[in-house]
C-alpha positions as CSV (number, residue, x, y, z in Angstrom):
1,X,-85.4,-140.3,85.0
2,X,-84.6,-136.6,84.4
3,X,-86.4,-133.9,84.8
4,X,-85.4,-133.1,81.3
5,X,-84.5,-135.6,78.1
6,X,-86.1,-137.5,75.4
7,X,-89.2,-138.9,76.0
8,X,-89.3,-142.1,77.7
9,X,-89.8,-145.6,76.0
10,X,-91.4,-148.6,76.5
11,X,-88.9,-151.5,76.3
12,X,-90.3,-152.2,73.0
13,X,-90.6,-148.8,71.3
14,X,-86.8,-148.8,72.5
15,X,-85.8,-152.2,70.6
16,X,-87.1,-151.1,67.6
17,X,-85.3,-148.0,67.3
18,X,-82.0,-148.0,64.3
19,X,-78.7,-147.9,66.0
20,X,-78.2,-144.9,64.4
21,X,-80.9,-143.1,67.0
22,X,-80.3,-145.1,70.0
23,X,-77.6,-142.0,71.0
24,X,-80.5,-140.7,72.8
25,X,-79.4,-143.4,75.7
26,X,-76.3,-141.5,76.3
27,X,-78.8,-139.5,78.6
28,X,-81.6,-140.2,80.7
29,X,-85.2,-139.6,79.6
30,X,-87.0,-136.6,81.2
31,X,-90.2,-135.7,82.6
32,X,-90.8,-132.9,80.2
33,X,-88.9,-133.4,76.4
34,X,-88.0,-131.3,73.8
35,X,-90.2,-133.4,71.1
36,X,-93.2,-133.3,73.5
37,X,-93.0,-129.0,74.0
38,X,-93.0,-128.9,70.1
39,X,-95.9,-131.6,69.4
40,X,-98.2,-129.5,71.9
41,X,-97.5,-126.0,69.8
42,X,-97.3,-128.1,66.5
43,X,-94.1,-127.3,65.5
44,X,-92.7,-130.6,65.8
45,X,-91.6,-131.0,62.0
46,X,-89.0,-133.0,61.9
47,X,-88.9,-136.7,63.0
48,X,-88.8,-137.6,66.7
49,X,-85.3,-138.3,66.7
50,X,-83.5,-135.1,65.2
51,X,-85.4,-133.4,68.5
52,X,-83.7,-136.1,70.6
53,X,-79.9,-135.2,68.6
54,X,-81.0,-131.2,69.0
55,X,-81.3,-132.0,73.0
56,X,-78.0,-134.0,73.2
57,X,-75.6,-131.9,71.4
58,X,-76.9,-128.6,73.1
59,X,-75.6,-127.9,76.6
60,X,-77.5,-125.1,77.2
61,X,-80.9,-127.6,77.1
62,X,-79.7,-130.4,79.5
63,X,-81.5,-129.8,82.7
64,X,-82.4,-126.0,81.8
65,X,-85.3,-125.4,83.6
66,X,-86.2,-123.0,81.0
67,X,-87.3,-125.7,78.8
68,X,-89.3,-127.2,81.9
69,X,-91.1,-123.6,81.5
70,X,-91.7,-123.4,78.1
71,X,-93.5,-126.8,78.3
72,X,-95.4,-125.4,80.9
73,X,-96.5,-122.3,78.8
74,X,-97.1,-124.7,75.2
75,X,-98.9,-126.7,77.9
76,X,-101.2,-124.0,78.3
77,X,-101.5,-123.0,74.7
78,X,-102.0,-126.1,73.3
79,X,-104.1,-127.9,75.8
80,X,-103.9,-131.2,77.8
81,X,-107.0,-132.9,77.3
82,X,-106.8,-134.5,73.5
83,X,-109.8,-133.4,71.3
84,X,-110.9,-134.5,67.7
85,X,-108.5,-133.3,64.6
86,X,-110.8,-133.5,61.6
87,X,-109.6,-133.7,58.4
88,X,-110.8,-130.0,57.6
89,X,-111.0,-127.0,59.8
90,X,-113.6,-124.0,59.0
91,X,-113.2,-120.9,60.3
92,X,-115.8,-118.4,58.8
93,X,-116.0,-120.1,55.9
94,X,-112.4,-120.7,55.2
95,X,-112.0,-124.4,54.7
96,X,-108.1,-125.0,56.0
97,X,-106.7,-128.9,55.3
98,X,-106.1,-130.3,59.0
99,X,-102.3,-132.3,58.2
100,X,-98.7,-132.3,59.1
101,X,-95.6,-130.5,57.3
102,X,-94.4,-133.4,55.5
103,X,-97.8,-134.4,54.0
104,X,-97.9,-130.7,52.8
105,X,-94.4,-130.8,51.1
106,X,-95.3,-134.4,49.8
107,X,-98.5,-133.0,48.0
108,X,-97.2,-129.8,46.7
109,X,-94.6,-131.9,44.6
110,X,-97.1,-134.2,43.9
111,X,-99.4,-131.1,42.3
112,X,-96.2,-130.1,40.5
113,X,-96.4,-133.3,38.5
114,X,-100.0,-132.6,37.9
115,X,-101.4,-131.1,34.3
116,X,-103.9,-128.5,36.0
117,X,-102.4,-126.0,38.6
118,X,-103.1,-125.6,42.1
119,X,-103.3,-122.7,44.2
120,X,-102.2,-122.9,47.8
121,X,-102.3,-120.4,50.0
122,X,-101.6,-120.2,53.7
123,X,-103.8,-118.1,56.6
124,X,-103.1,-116.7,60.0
125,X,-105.5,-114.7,62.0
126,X,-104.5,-111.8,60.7
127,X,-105.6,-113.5,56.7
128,X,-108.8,-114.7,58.5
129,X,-109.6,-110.8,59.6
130,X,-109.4,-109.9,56.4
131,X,-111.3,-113.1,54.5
132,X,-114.4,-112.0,57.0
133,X,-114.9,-108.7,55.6
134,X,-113.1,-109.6,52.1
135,X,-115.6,-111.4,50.2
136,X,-113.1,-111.3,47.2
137,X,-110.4,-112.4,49.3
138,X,-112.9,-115.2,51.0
139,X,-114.0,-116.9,48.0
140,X,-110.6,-117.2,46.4
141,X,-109.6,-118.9,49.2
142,X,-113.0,-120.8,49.6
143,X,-111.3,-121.8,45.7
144,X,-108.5,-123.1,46.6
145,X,-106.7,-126.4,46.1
146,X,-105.4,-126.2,49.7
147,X,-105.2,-123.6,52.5
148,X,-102.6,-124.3,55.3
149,X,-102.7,-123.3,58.8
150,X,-99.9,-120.7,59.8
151,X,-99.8,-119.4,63.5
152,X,-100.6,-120.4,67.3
153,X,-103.9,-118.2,66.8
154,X,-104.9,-121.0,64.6
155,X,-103.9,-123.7,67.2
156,X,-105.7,-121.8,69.8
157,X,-109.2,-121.0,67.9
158,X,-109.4,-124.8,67.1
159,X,-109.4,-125.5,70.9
160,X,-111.9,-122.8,71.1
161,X,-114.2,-124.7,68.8
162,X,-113.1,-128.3,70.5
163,X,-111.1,-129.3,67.3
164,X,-107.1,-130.2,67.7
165,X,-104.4,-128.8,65.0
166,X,-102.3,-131.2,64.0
167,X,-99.8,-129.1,63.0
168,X,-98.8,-125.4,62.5
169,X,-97.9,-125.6,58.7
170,X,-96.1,-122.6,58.2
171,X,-94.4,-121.4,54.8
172,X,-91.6,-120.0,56.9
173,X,-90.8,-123.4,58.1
174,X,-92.0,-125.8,55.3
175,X,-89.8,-123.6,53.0
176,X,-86.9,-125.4,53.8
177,X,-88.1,-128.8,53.6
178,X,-90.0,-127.7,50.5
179,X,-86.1,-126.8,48.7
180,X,-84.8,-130.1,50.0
181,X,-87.7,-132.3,48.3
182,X,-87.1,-130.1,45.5
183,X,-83.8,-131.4,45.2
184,X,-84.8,-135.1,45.4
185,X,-87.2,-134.9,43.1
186,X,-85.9,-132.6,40.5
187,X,-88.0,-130.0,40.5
188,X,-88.0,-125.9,40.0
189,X,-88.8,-122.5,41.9
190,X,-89.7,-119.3,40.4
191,X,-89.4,-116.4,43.0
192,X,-91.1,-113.5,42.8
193,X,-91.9,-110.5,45.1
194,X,-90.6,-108.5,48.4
195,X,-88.6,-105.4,47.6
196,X,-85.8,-105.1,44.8
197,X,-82.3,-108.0,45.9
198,X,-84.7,-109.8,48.5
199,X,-85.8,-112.2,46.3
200,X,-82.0,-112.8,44.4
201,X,-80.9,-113.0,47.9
202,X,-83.4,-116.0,48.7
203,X,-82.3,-117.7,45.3
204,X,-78.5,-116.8,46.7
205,X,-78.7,-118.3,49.9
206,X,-81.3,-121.6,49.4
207,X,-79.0,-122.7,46.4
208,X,-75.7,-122.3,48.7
209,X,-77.7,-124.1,51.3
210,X,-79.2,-126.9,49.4
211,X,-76.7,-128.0,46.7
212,X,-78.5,-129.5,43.4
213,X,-81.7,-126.6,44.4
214,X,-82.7,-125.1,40.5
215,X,-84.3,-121.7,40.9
216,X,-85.1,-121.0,37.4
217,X,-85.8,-117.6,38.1
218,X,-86.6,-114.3,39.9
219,X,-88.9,-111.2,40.0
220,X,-88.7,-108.5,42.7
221,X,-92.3,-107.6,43.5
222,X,-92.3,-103.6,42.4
223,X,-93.2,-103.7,38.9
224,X,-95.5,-101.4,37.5
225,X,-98.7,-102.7,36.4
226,X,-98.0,-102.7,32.8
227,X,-95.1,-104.6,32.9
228,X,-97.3,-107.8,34.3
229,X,-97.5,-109.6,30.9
230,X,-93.5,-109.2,30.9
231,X,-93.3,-110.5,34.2
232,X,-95.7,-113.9,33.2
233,X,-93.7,-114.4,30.4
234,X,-90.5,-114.8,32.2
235,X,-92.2,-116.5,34.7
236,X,-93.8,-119.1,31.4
237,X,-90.3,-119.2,29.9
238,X,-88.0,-120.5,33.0
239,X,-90.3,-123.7,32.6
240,X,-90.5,-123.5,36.4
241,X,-92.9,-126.1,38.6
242,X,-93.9,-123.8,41.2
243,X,-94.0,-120.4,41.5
244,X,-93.8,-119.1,45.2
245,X,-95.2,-115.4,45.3
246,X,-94.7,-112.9,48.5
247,X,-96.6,-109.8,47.4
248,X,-98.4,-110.3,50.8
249,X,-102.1,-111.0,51.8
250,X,-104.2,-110.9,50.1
251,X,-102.7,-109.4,47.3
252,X,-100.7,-112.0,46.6
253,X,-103.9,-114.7,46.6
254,X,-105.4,-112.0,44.3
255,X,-103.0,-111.6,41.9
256,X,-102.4,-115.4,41.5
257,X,-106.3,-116.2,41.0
258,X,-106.6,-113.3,38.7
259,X,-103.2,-114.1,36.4
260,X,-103.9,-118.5,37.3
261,X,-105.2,-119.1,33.1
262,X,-102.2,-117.5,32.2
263,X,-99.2,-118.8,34.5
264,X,-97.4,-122.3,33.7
265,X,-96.3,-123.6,36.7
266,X,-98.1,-126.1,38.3
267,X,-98.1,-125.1,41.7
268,X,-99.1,-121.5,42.6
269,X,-98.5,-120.4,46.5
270,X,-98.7,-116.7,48.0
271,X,-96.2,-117.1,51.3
272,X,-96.0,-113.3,52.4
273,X,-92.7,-111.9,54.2
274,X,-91.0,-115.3,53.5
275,X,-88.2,-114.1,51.5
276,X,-87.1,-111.0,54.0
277,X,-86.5,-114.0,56.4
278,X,-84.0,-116.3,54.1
279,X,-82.7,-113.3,52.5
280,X,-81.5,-112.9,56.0
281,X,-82.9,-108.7,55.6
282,X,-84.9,-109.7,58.6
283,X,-84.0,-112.1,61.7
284,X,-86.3,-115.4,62.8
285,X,-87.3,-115.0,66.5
286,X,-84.7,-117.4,68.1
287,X,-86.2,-120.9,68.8
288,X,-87.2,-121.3,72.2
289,X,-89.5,-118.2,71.5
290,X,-91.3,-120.2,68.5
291,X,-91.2,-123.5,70.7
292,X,-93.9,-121.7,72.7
293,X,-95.9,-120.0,69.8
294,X,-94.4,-116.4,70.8
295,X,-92.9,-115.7,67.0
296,X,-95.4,-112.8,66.7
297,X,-94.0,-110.9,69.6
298,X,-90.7,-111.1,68.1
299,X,-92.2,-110.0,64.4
300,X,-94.1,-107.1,66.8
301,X,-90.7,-106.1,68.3
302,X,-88.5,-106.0,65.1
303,X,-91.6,-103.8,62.9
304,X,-93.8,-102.0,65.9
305,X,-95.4,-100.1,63.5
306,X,-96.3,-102.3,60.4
307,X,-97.0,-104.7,63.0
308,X,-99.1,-103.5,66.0
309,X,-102.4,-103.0,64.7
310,X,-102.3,-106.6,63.1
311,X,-101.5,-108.6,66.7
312,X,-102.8,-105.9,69.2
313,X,-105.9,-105.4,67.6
314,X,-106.4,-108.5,65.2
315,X,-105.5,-111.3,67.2
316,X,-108.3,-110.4,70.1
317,X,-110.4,-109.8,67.7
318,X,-109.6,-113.0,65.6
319,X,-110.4,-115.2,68.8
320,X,-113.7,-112.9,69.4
321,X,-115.3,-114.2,66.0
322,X,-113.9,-117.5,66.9
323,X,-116.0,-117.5,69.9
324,X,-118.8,-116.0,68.6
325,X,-118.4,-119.0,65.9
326,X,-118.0,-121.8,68.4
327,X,-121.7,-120.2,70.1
328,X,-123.5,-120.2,66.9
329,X,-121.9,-124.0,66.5
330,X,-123.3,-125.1,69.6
């Protein structure tokens, strides 16, 4: 063995792997992998054996003890002893669904199929602040069809309550995967919010990367109040099955529950800055930093002062209430 490769295999697990993933022989297994780093921070997405392809065909991973660092640090933030992962979490009396990305993509198209809409929304620590002292904000996500976990603080406050996360469902990274089911299963986005080109620039670029990808339209997110029944109407007429809204939280949970009787498509979600990122207006933290759960030090570095008083102040403060949560439990 390595110190670094693919995880090892039992001569079993390794006979019924398809000839089309037994490349990962072409190098010896390792002591810390690539797959096992990004199960412990929950951002192990894809299957087992794109990990295994990423680690072969990049140089700059084979025997880096970089990565033997980064597993030591996702070590640390996402535990070693294994603990429960129930089907729902509850942090102050958010109910969040407990499941991996593709179970999330799966039933999101499935909702778009559906006759009622949903409403999904997605919380970090930062949403969680503001759903304590939000009681607006709270109970429309207490409404909710689903609410998915987005952020290591999330990881992290389940160990603090002995729960496990099972994975960090994050729009940033489900958005992707979301336009690629799209595409199989022949289905339509509606874009609307971030500031004027950002969202034309999502449609732009996630068409150009996933040929076949219908966005039927739209919206940047600074119109004026009284041009809202304009904006449902286009949003009615492109006949779209979900509408993915980044006015920001909670706003954007707000405006959705308030406008829900009214809008069409069948799937409703708020997702935040999402479209700054795929608009390419502002850069992803580079891998190895979200490997380890660090993506909010790079968002803190590229927008110091939109940014500061949400992780300086709110993420300590987030894990305080978790404690004090995981007393009152006990």
């Amino acid at each position: 063995m390595a110190f670094v490769g693919p995880r090892p295999l039992s001569a079993s697990q390794a006979q019924s792997l398809s000839q089309a993933t037994k490349m990962r022989f072409s190098v010896r297994p390792g002591w810390f992998s690539l797959y096992a780093l990004r199960q412990k921070t929950g951002v192990a997405h894809e299957a087992e054996s794109e990990h295994d392809k990423e680690f072969i065909y990049n140089e700059t991973l084979k025997g880096d003890v970089g990565l033997m660092l980064r597993y030591s640090i996702g070590s640390l933030l996402g535990g070693s002893s294994p603990l429960p992962a129930p089907d729902k979490l509850n942090f102050f009396g958010v109910e969040i669904v407990n499941t991996d990305m593709m179970e999330a993509v799966q039933w999101i198209g499935q909702q778009a199929r559906q006759p009622q809409n949903s409403l999904v929304a997605y919380v970090n620590p930062d949403c969680l602040n503001i759903a304590y002292r939000d009681e607006d904000y709270q109970q429309i996500l207490q409404q909710a069809e689903r609410v998915f976990p987005d952020g290591i603080g999330i990881h992290i406050g389940c160990r603090m309550l002995g729960q496990s996360l099972r994975a960090n469902v994050n729009c940033t990274d489900l958005f992707p995967l979301l336009c690629q089911y799209c595409v199989d299963a022949n289905l339509t986005l509606f874009l609307l919010g971030a500031q004027p080109g950002v969202a034309e620039a999502t449609a732009q670029n996630m068409t150009k990367r996933y040929p076949g990808l219908r966005i039927a339209g739209h919206q940047h997110g600074f119109f004026a109040p009284q041009a809202t029944e304009l904006v449902i109407a286009d949003i009615n007429a492109s006949r779209a099955d979900i509408l993915i809204v980044a006015f920001g939280a909670p706003q954007q949970e707000k405006w959705l529950a308030q406008h829900r009787n009214q809008l069409q498509p069948k799937v409703l979600m708020g997702v935040g800055g999402l479209f700054d990122f795929y608009a390419e207006r502002i850069p992803r933290a580079p891998r190895w930093m979200r490997d380890i759960g660090m993506e909010w030090i790079w968002r803190l570095m590229q927008e110091p002062k939109r940014m500061w008083r949400r992780y300086i102040i709110g993420n300590p403060l987030f894990l305080y209430r978790v404690w004090r949560q995981a007393r009152t439990t006990r």
